[in-house]
C-alpha positions as CSV (number, residue, x, y, z in Angstrom):
1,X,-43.1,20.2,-2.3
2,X,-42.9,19.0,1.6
3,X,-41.0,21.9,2.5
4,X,-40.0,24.9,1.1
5,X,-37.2,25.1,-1.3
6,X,-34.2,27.8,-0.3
7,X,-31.2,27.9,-2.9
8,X,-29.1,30.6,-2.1
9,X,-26.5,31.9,-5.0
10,X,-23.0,32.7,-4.0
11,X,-22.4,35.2,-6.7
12,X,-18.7,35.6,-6.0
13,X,-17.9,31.8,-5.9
14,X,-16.0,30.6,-9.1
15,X,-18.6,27.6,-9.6
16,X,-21.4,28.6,-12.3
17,X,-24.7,30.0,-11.3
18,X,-26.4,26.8,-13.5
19,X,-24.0,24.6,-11.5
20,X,-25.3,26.3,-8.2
21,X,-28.5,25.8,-9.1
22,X,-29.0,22.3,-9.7
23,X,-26.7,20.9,-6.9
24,X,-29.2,23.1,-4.4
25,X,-32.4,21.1,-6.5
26,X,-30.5,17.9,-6.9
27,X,-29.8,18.2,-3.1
28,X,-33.4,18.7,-1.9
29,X,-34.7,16.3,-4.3
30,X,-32.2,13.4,-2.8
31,X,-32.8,14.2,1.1
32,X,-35.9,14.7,0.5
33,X,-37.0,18.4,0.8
34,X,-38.6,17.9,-2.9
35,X,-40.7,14.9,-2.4
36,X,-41.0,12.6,-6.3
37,X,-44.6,14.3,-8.0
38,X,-43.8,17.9,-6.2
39,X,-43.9,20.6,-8.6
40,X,-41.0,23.3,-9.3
41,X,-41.5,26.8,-10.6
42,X,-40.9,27.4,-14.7
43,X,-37.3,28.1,-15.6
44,X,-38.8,31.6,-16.5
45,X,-40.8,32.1,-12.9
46,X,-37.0,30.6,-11.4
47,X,-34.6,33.0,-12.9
48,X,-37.2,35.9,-11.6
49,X,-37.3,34.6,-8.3
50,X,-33.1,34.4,-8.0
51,X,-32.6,37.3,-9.9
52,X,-30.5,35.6,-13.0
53,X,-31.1,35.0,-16.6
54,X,-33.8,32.7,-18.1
55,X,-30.8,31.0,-19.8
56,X,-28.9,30.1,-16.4
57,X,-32.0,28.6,-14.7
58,X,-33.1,26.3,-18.0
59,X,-29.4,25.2,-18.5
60,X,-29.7,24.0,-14.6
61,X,-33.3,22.3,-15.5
62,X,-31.8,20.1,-18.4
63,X,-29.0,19.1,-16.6
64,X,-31.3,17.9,-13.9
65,X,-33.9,16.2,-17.1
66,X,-30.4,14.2,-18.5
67,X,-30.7,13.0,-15.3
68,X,-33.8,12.1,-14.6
69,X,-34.4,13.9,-11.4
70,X,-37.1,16.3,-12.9
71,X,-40.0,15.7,-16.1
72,X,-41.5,18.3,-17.7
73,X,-44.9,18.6,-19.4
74,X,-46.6,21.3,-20.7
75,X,-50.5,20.2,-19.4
76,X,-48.6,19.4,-15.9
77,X,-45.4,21.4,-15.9
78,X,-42.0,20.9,-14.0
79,X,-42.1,18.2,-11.4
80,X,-39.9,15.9,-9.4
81,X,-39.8,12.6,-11.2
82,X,-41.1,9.6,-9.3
83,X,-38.0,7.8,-8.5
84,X,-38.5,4.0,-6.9
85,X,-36.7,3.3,-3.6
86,X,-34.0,1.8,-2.9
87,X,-32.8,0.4,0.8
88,X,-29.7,2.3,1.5
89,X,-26.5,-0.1,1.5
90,X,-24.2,0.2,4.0
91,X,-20.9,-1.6,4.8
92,X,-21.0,-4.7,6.7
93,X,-17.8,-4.8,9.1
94,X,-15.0,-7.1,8.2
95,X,-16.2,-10.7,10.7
96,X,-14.7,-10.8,14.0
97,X,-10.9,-12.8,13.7
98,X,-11.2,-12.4,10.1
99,X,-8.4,-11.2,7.5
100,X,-9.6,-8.3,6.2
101,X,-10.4,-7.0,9.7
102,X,-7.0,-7.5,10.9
103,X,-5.9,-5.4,7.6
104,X,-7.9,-2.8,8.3
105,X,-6.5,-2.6,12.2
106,X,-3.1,-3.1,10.5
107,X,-3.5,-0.2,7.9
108,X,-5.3,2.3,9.7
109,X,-3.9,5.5,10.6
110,X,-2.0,7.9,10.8
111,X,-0.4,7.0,14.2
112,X,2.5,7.0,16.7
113,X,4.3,3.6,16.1
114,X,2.6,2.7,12.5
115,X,4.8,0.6,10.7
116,X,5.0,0.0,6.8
117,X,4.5,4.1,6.4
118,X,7.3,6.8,5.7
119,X,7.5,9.7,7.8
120,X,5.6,12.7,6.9
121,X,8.4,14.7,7.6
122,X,10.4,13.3,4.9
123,X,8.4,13.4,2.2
124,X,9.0,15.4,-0.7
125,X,5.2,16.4,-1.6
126,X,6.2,19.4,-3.4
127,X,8.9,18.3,-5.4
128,X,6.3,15.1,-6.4
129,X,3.3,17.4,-7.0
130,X,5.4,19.1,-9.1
131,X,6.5,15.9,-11.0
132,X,3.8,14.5,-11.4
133,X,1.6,17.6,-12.4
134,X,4.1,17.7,-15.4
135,X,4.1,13.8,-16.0
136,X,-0.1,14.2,-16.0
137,X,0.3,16.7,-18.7
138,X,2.1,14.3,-21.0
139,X,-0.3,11.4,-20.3
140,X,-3.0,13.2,-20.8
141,X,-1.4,15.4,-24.5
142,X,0.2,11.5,-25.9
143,X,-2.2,9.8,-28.4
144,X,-5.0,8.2,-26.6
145,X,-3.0,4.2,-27.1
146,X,-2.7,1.4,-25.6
147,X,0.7,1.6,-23.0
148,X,3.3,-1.0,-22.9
149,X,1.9,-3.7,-20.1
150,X,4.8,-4.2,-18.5
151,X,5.6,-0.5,-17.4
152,X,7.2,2.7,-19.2
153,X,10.2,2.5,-20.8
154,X,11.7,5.2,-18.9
155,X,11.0,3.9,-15.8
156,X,12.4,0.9,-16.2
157,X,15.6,2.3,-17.5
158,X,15.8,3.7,-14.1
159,X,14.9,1.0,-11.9
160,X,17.4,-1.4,-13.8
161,X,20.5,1.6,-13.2
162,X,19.7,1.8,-9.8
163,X,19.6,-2.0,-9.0
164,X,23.0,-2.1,-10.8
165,X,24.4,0.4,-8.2
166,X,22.4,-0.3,-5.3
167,X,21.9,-3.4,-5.1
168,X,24.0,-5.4,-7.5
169,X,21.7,-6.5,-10.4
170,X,22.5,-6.7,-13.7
171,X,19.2,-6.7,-15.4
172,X,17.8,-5.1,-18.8
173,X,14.9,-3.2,-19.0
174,X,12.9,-6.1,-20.8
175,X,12.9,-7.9,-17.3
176,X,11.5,-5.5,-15.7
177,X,7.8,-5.3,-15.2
178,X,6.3,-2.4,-13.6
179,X,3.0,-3.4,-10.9
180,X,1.1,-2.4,-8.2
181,X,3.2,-2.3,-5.2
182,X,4.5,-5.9,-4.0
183,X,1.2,-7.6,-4.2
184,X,0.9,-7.1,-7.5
185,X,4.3,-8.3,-8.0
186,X,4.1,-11.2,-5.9
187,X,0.1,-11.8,-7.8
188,X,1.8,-11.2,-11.0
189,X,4.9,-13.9,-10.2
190,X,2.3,-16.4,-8.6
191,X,0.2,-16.9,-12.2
192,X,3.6,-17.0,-14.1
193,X,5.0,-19.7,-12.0
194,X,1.5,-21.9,-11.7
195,X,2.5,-23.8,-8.3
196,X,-0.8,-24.5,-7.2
197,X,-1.0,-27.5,-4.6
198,X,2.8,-27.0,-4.3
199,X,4.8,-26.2,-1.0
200,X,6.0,-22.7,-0.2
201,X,8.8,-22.3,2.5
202,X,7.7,-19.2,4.4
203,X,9.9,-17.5,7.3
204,X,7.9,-17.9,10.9
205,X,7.5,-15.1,11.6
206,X,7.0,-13.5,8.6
207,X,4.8,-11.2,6.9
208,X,1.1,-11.9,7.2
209,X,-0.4,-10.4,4.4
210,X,2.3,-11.9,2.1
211,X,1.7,-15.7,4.0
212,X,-2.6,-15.2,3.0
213,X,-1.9,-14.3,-0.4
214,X,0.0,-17.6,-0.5
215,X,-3.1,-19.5,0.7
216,X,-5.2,-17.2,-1.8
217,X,-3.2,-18.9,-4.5
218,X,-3.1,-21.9,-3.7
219,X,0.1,-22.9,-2.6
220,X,0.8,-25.6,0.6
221,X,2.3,-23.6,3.5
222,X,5.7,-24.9,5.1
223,X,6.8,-22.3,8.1
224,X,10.4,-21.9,8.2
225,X,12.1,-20.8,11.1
226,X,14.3,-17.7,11.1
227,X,17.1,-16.5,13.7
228,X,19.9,-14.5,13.7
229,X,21.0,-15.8,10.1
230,X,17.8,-14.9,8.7
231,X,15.8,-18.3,7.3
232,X,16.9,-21.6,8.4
233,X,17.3,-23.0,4.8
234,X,18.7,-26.8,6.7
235,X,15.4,-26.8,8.4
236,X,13.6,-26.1,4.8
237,X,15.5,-28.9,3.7
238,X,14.7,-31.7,6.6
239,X,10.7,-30.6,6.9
240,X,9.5,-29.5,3.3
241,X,12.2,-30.9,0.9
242,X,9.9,-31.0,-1.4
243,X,9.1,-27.2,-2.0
244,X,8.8,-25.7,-5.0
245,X,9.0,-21.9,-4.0
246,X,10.6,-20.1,-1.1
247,X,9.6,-16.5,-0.5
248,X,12.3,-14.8,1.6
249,X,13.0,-11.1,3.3
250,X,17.0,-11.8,2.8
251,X,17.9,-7.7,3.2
252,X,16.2,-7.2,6.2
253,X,14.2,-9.8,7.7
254,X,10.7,-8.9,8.1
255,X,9.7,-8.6,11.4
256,X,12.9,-9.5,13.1
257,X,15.6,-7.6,10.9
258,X,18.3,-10.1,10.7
259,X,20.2,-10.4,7.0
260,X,20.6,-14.0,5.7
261,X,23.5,-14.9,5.8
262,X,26.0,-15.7,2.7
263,X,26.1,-19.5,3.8
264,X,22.7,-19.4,3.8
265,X,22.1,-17.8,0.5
266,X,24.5,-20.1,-1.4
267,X,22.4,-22.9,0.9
268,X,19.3,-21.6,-0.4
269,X,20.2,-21.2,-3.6
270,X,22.1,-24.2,-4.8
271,X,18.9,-26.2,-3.3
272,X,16.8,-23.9,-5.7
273,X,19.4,-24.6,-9.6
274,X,19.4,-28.4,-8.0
275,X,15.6,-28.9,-7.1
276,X,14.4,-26.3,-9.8
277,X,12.3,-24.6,-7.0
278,X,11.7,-20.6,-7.6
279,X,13.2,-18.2,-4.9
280,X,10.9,-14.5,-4.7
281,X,13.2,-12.1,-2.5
282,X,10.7,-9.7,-1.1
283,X,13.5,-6.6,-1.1
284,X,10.6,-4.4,0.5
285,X,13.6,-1.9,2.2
286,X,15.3,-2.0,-1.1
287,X,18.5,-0.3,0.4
288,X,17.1,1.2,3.2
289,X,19.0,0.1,5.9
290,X,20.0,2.4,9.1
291,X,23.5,1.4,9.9
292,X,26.2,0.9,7.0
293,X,25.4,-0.1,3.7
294,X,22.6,-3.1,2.4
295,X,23.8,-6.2,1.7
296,X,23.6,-7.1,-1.9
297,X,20.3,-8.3,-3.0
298,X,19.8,-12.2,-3.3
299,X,18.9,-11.9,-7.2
300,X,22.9,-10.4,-7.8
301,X,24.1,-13.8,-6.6
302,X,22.0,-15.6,-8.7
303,X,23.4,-17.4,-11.6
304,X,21.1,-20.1,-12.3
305,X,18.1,-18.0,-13.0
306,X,15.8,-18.8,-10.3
307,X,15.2,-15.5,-8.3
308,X,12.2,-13.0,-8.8
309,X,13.1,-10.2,-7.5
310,X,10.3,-7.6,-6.4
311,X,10.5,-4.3,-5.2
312,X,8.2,-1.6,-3.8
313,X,8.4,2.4,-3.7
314,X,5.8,1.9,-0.6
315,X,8.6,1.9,2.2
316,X,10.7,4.4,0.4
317,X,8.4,7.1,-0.7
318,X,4.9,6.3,-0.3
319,X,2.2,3.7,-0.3
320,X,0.2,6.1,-2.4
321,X,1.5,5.2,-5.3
322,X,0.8,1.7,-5.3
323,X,4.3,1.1,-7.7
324,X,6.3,-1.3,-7.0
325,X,8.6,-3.8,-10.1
326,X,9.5,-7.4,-10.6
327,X,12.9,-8.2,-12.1
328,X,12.0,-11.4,-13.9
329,X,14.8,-14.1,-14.7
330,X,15.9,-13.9,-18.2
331,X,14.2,-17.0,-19.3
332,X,10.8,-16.2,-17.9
333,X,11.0,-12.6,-19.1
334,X,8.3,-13.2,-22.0
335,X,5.7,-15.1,-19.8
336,X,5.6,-12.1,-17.3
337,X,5.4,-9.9,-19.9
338,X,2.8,-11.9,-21.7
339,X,0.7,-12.1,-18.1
340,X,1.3,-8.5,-17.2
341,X,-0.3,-8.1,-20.7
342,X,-3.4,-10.2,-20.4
343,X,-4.3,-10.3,-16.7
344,X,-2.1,-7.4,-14.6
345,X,-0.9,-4.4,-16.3
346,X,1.2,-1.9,-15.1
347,X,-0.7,1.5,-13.8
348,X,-1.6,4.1,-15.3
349,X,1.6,6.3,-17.3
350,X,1.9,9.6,-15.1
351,X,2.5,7.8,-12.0
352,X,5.2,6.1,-13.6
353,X,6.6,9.1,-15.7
354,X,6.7,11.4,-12.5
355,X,8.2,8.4,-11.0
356,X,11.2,7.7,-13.5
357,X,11.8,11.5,-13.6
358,X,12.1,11.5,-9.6
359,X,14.9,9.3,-10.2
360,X,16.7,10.1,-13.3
361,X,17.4,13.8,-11.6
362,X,18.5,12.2,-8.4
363,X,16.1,13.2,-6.3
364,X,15.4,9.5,-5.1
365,X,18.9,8.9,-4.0
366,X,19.0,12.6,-1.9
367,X,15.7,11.4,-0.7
368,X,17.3,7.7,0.6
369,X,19.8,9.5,2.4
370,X,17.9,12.1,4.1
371,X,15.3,9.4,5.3
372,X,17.9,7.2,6.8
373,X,19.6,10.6,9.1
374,X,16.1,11.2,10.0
375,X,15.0,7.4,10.7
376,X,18.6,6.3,12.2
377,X,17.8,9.6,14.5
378,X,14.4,8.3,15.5
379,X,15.5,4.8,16.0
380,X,18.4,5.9,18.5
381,X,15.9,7.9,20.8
382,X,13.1,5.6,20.7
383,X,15.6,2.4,21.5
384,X,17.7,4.5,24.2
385,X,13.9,5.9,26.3
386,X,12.8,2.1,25.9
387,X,16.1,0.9,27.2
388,X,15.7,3.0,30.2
389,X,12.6,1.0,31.1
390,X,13.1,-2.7,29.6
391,X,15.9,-4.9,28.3
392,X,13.4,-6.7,26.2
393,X,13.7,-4.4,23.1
394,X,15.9,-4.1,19.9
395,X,15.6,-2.5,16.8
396,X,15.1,-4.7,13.4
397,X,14.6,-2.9,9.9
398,X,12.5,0.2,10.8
399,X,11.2,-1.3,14.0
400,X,11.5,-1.6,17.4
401,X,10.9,-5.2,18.7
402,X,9.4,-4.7,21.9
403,X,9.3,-8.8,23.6
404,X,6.5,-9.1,25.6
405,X,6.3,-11.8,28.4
406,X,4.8,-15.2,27.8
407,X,1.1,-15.6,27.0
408,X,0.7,-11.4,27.1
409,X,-2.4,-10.7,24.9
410,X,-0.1,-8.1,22.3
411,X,-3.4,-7.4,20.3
412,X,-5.4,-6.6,23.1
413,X,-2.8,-4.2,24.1
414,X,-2.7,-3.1,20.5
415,X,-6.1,-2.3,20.3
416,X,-6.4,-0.5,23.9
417,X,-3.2,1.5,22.4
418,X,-4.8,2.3,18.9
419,X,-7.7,5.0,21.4
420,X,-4.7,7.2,22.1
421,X,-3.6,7.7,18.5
422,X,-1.0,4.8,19.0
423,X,-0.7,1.5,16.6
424,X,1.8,-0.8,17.5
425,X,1.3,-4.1,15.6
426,X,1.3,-7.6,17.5
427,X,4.1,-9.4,16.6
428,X,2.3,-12.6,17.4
429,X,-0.2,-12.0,14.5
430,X,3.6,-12.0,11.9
431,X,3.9,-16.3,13.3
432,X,2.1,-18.9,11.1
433,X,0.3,-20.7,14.3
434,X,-0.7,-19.7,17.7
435,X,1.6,-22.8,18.8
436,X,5.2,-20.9,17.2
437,X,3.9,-17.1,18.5
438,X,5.6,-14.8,20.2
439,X,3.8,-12.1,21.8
440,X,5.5,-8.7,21.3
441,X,5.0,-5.4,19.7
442,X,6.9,-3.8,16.6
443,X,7.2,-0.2,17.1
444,X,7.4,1.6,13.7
445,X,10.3,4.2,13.6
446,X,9.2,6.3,10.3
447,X,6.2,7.6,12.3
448,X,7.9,7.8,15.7
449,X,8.8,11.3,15.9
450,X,11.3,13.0,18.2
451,X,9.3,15.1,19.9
452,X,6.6,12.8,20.9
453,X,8.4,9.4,21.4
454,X,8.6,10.0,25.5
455,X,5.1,10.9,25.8
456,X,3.9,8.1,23.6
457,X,6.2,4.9,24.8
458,X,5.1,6.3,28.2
459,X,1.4,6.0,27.6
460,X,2.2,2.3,26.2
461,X,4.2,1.2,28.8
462,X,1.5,1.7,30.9
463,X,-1.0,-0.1,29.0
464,X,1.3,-3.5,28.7
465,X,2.0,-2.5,32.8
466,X,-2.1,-2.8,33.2
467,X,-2.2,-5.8,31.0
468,X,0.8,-8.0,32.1
């Protein structure tokens, strides 16, 4: 022993006096205080010292032996087992101008200005505590089986009523797959489809996370431009005729906001039934739109069967979950369903029970409705102090798009900004080459809150004052 051993009992705590016991040995033994050969006192000599029974003090000692933290002998006694060493692994940062690092700028938090996040104030954590503490219950009392790959039953019952009424699909449960947020969606659609080597229109700007996984699979990039009409499906059609997938933000254009517009969609679509190119509409808003109603999702005009439609409860509710569905054409129902059972199935049951009982009792739909008084709200003050200050601002989706002037640094100014609790995100980074960028900021609403949105656009404006 290097130094001597102290474990002090808390005899009102509601953790064991065993427990207590070895996690004050296993302690000292891992940093050190017990060095590997030093000897402890008997179990008997032990439950003396602390005033407990011999029992306590030997149940702590075996738990320690199973472990192979402490040997006992009876020529030698109770010592520290010799344990080699091992360097201690830390995590390398992500490589400057690398992917992963700009995720991890783009999804830390919680700040002012964070976009892809739902207000705190809006969530209903006790009503989903409560849920899901009930659907953990059930998981855990069913017969320890195999679940259905492609999601719960009941949960897809739901999703399919609500995209009926909300956003004009008419779907059956059986093509509905239940994933892991949009990724796993768009991962799940991307094996089904097997385009590799093919070209994928994207929209430019567009989302960046969604654009790498494209590259991750495989798939030959063609940047689309987007305006006021959402994609430019003509220029699709003069520079990449040839693609065989388009992956589109139709509801709400992400970053800009604009809706594509019905020419468009019958554009887009007619080039998809005539080319027999795949369409995914990325509703990631699902019908979370500030002002008026959504427009009907792309899949409800669909009548040729090429539209995957995936959704996401990330926007709406939380990221936490990590749920989000795919609504699989009727004809490719099986094949998802076959791939969801051999390489992505749908997470774990409670999740999705508390989930499906969220909806069934109406609670999402009062939930969609608060969020958008409270996010229209937050979207009128932050857009009227901006206005004050700069024309160069408008809101899209659930941002502000704040222009910035030509060849501004946005990230620099992002990053200065993310030291005072602020995370704007560089629009530039949302453009498929530094030759198309834009420099600007997007200013999430959700986590713009009333009370602090002067204080916090002042302390940007006078960082992008500084830097421009």
């Amino acid at each position: 022993m290097t130094k001597p051993l102290r474990l002090e009992l808390d005899r009102s705590a509601k953790t064991p006096l065993a427990e207590q016991i070895h996690k004050g040995i296993r302690a000292a033994i891992q940093s050190g205080v017990l060095a590997p050969g030093a000897r402890l006192p008997s179990w008997q000599d032990l439950a003396a010292q602390l005033g407990v029974a011999r029992g306590t003090v030997r149940s702590a000692y075996e738990k320690l032996s199973s472990a192979q933290l402490i040997v006992a002998a009876r020529a030698t006694g109770t010592r520290v087992a010799d344990r080699p060493s091992f360097p201690v692994r830390r995590d390398k940062a992500p490589a400057p101008g690398s992917f992963m690092e700009m995720y991890q700028e783009l999804t830390a938090g919680p700040a002012i200005f964070q976009m892809g996040v739902p207000a705190r104030e809006t969530f209903p954590a006790t009503l989903l505590a409560r849920v899901r503490a009930q659907a953990v219950r059930i998981e855990v009392s069913a017969p320890a089986i195999y679940p259905d790959p492609r999601g719960e039953l009941e949960l897809r019952r739901e999703i399919a009523a609500y995209l009926a009424l909300a956003r004009g699909i008419e779907c059956s449960p059986s093509q509905i797959i239940i994933t892991g947020g949009f990724s796993g969606g768009l991962g799940l659609a991307l094996r089904v489809l097997g385009l590799e080597q093919k070209k994928v229109w994207v929209e430019d700007p567009g989302f960046p996370f969604t654009r790498h996984g494209l590259e991750l699979a495989r798939l030959s990039i063609a940047p689309v431009p987007v305006d006021a009409d959402g994609i430019d499906v003509d220029y699709g059609l003069k520079h990449a005729p040839n693609a065989a997938l388009a992956v589109v933000t139709p509801g709400q254009q992400a970053p800009l906001g604009s809706t594509l517009s019905l020419a468009r969609r019958s554009r887009l679509l007619d080039w998809a039934a005539q080319s027999n190119a795949w369409v995914i509409e990325d509703d990631y808003l699902s019908e979370l739109q500030l002002k008026g109603r959504a427009t009907p999702a792309l899949a409800s005009l669909d009548r040729a069967g090429r539209v995957i439609h995936i959704g996401s409860f990330s926007k709406t509710v939380t990221p936490a979950l990590r749920l989000g569905f795919v609504v699989a054409p009727a004809a490719l129902a099986s094949r998802f369903a076959e791939a969801a059972a051999c390489l992505a199935p749908a997470p774990g049951p409670a999740v999705q029970l508390a989930t499906a009982d969220f909806m069934r009792d109406g609670h999402y739909l009062r939930h969609l409705r608060r969020t958008k008084r409270v996010y229209a709200a937050q979207g009128e003050a932050l857009l009227k102090y901006l206005r004050a200050r700069t024309e160069n601002v408008a809101i899209a989706g659930l941002a502000a798009v704040l222009r910035l002037p030509e060849g501004a640094a946005d990230l620099a100014i992002a990053r200065e900004a993310a030291s005072l609790g602020l995370a704007p995100t560089p629009l530039s980074l949302w453009y498929a080459s530094k030759a198309s960028a834009r420099p600007g900021l997007l200013l999430g609403i959700a986590t713009s809150p009333l009370k602090r949105i002067e204080a916090s656009c002042d302390r940007l404006l006078e960082i992008i004052d500084r830097a421009t």
